[in-house]
C-alpha positions in Angstrom: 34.1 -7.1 12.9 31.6 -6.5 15.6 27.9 -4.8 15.3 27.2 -3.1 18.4 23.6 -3.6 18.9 22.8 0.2 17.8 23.7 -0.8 14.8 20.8 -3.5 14.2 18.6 -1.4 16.3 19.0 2.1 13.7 19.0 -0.5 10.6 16.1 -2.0 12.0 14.2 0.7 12.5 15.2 2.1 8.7 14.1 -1.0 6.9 10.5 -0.9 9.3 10.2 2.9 8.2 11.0 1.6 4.2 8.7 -1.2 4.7 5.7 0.7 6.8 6.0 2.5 3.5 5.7 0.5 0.6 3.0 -1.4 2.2 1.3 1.3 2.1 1.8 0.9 -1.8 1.0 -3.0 -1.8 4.5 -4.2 -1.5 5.5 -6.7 1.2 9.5 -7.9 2.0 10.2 -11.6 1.5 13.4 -13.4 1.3 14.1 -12.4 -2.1 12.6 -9.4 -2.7 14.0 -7.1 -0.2 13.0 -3.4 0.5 16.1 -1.9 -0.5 16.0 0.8 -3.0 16.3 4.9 -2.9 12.6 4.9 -1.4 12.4 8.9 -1.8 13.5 9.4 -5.2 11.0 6.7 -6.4 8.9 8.6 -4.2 9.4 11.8 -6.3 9.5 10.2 -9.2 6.2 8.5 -8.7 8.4 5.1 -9.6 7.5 2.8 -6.5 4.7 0.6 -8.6 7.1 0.5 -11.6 10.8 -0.3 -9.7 9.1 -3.3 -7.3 7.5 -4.8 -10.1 10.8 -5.5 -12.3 12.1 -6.4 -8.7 9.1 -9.1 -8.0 9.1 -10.2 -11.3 13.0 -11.0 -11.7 12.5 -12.8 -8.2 9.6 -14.5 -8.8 10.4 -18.0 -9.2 12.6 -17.9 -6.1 9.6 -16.5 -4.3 7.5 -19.6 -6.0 9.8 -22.0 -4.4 10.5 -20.4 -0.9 6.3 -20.4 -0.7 6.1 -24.0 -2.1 9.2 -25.4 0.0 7.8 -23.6 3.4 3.8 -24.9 3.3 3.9 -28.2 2.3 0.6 -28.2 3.3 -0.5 -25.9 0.6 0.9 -27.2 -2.6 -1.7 -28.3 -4.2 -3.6 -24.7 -3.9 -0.2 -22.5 -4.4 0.7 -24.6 -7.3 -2.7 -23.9 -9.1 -1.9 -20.2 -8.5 1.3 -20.0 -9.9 -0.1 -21.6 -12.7 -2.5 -19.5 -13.2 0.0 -16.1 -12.8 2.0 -17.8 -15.1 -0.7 -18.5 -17.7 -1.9 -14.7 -17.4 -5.1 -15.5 -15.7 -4.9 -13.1 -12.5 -8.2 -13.0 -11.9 -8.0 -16.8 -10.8 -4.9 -16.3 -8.9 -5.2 -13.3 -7.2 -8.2 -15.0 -4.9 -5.6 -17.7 -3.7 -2.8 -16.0 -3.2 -4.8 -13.9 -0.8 -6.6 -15.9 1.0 -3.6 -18.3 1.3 -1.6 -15.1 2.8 -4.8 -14.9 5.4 -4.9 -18.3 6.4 -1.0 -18.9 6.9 -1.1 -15.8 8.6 -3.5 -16.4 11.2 -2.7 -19.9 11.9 1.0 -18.6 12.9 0.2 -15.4 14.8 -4.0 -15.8 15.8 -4.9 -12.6 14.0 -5.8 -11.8 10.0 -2.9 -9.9 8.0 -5.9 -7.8 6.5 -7.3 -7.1 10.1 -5.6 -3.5 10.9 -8.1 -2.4 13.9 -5.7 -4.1 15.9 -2.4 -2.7 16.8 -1.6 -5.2 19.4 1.5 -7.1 19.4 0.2 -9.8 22.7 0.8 -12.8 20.5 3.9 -11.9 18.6 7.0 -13.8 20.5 9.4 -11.2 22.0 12.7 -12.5 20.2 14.7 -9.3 20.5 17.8 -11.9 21.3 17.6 -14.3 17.7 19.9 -13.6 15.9 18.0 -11.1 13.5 15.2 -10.9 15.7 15.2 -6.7 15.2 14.9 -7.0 11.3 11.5 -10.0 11.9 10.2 -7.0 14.0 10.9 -4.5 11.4 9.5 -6.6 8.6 6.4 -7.5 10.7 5.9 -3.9 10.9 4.6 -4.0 7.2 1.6 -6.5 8.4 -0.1 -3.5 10.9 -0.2 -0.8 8.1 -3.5 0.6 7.0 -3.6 0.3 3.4 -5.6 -0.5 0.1 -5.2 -4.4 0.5 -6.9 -4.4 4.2 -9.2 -1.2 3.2 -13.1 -1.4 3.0 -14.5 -2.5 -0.4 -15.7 1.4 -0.7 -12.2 2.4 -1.0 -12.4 2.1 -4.8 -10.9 5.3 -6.5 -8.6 4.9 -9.3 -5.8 6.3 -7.7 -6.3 4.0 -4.4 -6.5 1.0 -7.0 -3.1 1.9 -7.6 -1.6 0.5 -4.4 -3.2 -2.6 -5.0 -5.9 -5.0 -5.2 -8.6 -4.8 -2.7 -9.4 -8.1 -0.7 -12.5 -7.2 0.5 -13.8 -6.1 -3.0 -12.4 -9.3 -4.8 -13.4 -11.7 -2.0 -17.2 -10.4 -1.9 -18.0 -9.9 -5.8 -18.3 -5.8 -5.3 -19.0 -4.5 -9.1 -16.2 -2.0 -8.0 -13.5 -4.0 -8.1 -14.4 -6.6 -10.5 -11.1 -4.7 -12.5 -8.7 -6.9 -10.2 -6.9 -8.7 -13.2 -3.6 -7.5 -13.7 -0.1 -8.4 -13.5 0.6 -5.9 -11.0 -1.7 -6.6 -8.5 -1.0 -10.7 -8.8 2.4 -9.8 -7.6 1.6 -7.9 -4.8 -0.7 -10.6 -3.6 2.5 -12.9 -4.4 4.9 -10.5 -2.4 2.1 -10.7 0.8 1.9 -14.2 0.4 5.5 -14.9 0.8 6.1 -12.4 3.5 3.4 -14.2 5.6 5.2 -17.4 5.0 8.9 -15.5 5.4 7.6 -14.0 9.0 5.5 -17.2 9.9 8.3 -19.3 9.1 10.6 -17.6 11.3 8.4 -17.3 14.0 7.6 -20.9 14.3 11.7 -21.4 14.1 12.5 -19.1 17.0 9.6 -20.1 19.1 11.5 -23.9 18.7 14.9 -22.4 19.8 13.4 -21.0 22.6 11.7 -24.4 23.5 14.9 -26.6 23.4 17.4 -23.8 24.9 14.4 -24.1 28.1 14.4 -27.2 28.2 18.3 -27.6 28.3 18.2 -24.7 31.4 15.7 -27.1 32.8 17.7 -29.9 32.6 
């Protein structure tokens, strides 16, 4: 059978609207945790927090691994956090698995995931032509959204706390989000964690493709 480009193009471009969306709610796609699911009767049913939740939690030790297997470099840290989520102690592990998001992040693609002024895509690779090139595009959509993760430490209602833990509250101390410590908000941080990994990983792939294939036209 053969997919006519329009095909990954319209899928594509559903999967970026899904996942635009449920960042917005503190989720993030990674290779085991997709963003499937009937987004608009969770929607209605005010079910997004509770249905992503059982999702991350049935994948989680598949996430653990994918994160451990894909920066090496990071062990050490990433282990200590998954201990820690493990052991019920989010408030430890919600600061690492943030600020190991941030910093795998930035060294791939040269700007913060939490930085949202910025709408430009300059350093992302064009890689419309990789094999799933449209879906990294969609998925990396998720990255530029405005939302409570990202937000100003002010942004501390109760119902904004509800789409996740604030990074700029936790990171500085602010007394209004010293409430961080839940299950909840540990795997959101998990789920943007592995999505910076999943995107930085396959950015770092195609950008290798691309060498070698220009170095064979070269030749």
């Amino acid at each position: 059978m053969i997919l006519e480009d329009d095909f990954f193009e319209k899928s594509a471009r559903k999967r970026a609207e899904t996942s635009i969306e449920l960042a917005k709610w503190g989720w993030y796609p990674t290779p085991y945790a997709k963003v499937g699911g009937n987004l608009r009767k969770l929607q209605q049913q005010n079910d997004i927090n509770t249905f992503f939740m059982k999702r991350n939690r049935e994948c989680l030790d598949e996430n653990k691994q994918y994160c451990l297997q894909h920066a090496k470099e990071r062990t050490s840290v990433l282990e200590a956090a998954f201990r820690l989520h493990h052991a019920g102690e989010y408030y430890g592990a919600i600061p690492i698995f943030l600020a190991q998001a941030e910093g795998v992040f930035n060294e791939e693609f040269k700007r913060s995931i939490f930085n949202n002024k910025s709408r430009s895509y300059e350093k992302i690779n064009e890689i419309r032509k990789f094999d799933e090139g449209v879906f990294f595009d969609a998925f990396l959509s998720s990255t530029f959204v405005k939302n409570q993760i990202g937000a100003d430490k002010s942004i501390c209602s109760d119902a904004q706390k509800q789409r996740g833990p604030n990074r700029n509250g936790i990171m500085h101390g602010d007394v209004r989000h010293v409430d961080y410590g839940s299950e909840i908000n540990s795997l959101k941080s998990i789920s943007l964690l592995g999505c910076a990994i999943w995107l930085s990983t396959l950015n770092s792939e195609t950008q290798l493709i691309c060498t070698i294939n220009t170095g064979d036209q070269v030749k």
